[in-house]
C-alpha positions in Angstrom: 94.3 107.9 103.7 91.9 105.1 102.5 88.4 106.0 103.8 85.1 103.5 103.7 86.9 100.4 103.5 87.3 97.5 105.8 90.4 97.1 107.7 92.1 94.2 108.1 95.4 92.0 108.4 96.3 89.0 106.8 97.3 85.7 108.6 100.9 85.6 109.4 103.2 85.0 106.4 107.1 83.8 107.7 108.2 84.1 104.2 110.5 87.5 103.7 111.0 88.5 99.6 114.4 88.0 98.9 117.2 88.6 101.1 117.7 91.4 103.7 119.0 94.4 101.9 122.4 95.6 103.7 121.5 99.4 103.5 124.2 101.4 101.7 122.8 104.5 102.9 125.8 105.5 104.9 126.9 109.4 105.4 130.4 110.7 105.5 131.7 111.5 109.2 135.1 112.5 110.8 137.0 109.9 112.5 135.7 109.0 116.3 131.7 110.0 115.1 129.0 107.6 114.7 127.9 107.4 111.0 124.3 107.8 109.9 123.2 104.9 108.6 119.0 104.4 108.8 116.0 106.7 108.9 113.5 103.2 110.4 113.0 103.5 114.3 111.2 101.1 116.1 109.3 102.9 118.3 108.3 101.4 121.7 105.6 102.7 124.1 102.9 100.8 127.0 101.0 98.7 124.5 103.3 97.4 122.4 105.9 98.0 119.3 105.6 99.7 116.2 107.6 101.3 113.4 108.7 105.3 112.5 110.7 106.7 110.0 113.2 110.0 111.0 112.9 113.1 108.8 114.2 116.0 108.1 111.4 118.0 109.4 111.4 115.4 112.4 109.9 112.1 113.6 106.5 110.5 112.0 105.3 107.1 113.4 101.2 106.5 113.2 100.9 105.9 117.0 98.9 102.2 117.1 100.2 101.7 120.3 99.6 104.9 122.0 98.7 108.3 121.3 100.1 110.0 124.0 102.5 109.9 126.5 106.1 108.5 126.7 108.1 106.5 124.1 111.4 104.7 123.9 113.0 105.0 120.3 115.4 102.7 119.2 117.7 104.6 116.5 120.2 102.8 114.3 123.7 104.2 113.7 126.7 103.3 112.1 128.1 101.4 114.8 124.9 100.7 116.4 121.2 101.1 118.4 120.6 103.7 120.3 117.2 104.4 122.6 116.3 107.6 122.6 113.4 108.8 125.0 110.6 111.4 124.0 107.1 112.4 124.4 104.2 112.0 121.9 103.1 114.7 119.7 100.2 114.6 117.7 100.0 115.8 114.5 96.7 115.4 113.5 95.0 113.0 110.7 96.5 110.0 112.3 100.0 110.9 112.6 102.5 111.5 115.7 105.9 112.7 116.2 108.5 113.2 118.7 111.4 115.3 119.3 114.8 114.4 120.1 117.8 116.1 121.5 120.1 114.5 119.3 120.5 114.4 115.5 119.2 111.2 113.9 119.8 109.5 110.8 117.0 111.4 108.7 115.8 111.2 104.9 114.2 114.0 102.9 110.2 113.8 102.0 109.0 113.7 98.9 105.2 115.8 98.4 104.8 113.9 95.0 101.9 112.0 94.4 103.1 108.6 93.1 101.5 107.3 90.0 99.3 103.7 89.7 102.0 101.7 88.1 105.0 103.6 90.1 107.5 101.9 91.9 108.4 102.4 95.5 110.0 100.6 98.0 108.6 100.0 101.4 111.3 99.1 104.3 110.5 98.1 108.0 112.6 96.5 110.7 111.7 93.2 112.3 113.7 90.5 114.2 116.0 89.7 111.8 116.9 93.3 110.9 116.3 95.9 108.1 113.8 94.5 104.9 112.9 96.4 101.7 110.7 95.2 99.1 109.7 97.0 95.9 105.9 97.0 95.2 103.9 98.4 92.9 101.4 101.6 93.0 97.7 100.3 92.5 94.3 102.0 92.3 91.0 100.9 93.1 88.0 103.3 92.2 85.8 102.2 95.6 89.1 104.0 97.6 90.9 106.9 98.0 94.6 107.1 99.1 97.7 105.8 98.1 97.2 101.5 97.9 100.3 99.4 97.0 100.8 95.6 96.9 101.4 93.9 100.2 105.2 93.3 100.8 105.1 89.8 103.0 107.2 91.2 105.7 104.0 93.3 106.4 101.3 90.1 106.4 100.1 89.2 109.8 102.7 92.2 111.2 101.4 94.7 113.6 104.9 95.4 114.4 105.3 96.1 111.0 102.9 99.2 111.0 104.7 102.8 110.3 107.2 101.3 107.5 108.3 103.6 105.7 107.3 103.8 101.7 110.1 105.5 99.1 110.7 106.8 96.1 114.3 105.8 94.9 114.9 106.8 91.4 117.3 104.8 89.1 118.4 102.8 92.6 120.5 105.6 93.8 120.0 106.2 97.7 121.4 110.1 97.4 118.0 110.7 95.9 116.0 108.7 98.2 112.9 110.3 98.9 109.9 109.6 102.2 106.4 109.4 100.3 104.0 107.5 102.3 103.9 106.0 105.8 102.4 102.5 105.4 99.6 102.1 107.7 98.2 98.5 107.5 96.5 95.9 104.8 92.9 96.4 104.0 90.2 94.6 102.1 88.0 95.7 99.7 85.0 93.8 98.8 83.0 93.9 95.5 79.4 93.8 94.7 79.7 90.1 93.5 81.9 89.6 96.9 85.8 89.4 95.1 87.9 90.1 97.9 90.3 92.8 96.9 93.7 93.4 99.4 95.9 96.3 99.1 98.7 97.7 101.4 97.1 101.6 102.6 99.2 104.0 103.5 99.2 107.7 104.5 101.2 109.6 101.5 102.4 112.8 100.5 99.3 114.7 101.2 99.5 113.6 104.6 103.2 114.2 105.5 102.4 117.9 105.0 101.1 117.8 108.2 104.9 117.0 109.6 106.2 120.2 107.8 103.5 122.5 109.2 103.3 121.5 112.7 107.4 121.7 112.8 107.6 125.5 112.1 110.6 126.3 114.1 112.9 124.0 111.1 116.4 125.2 110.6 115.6 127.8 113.7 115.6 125.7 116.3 118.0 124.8 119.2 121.3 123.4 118.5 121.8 119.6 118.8 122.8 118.1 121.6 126.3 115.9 121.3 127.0 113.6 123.8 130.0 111.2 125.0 127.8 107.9 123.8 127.1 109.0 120.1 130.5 110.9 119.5 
């Protein structure tokens, strides 16, 4: 994570880049089953909205609203929303999670360190539905953590907080990867006062975290399959 810099958000930008992208990222399923269709939950607690992304070692979401207590996720199938109640869990370095009794729609991590000059996609959920926007990897000597250029979805966009950041290599979705949970824009300023804003997130190093504190993965109860997601 970025350390020794000055947070901030930008004023409100209504301009999304390019079109909503339609995920493809649809599973095979029998006939009657909801399909899994999209690892982005918008997570809802007491003070407000914000975004988390469904693994396969579980949950991660950054907690802005609230860092304990009770939360309402909204989870996007196939055929739909669906809100999903759970308790906060901290994690530790800034990060949260929350179990489930069901089986979400979950993408792999990726421990990687991305590159200055990498490409990643960052994709959130707002009014309008599912956004994704590639940006760039940047680097900044006064900082340390992984930086990226703003997506403008994100400016002004609290909501917008917990998006998740991917690698997607060549463009195919089977080997879309988690890398970095983005967690707001900051500004750095110079010694001759250049104004410097980048897009900080919490990346690979941090999503460790996830893996270690979930230590009962592919030993833990079975899922639970109910009438309203069969």
């Amino acid at each position: 994570m970025v350390s020794a810099v000055r947070m901030s958000l930008s004023t409100m930008t209504n301009t999304l880049n390019n079109a909503i992208w339609a995920l493809p990222l649809l599973l095979a399923s029998c006939v009657g089953t909801r399909t899994l269709a999209d690892p982005t939950l918008v997570i809802r607690t007491d003070g407000g909205t914000e975004l988390g992304v469904s693994t396969d070692y579980g949950v991660i979401f950054l907690g802005r609203t609230a860092s304990s207590g009770m939360i309402d996720m909204t989870v996007w199938f196939g055929d739909g929303p669906s809100i999903e109640k759970s308790a906060i869990e901290p994690l530790g370095g800034a990060l949260y999670t929350a179990e489930t009794e069901i089986r979400l729609p979950s993408v792999p991590l990726s421990f990687d360190d991305p590159a200055p000059g990498d490409i990643l996609t960052v994709m959130g959920r707002n009014a309008s539905g599912v956004w994704s926007v590639d940006v760039e990897v940047l680097s900044d000597p006064r900082a340390f953590g992984l930086l990226l250029e703003i997506p403008e979805p994100m400016r002004g966009k609290l909501d917008q907080v917990g998006a998740g950041v991917y690698s997607i290599p060549d463009g195919d979705l089977s080997k879309m990867r988690l890398v970095g949970v983005a967690a707001g824009i900051i500004t750095i300023t110079s010694e001759s006062g250049l104004e410097k804003e980048y897009l900080a997130a919490h990346g690979p190093q941090q999503l460790w975290r996830l893996v270690t504190h979930r230590r009962d993965h592919n030993r833990r109860k079975p899922w639970v399959y109910r009438e309203d997601i069969l």
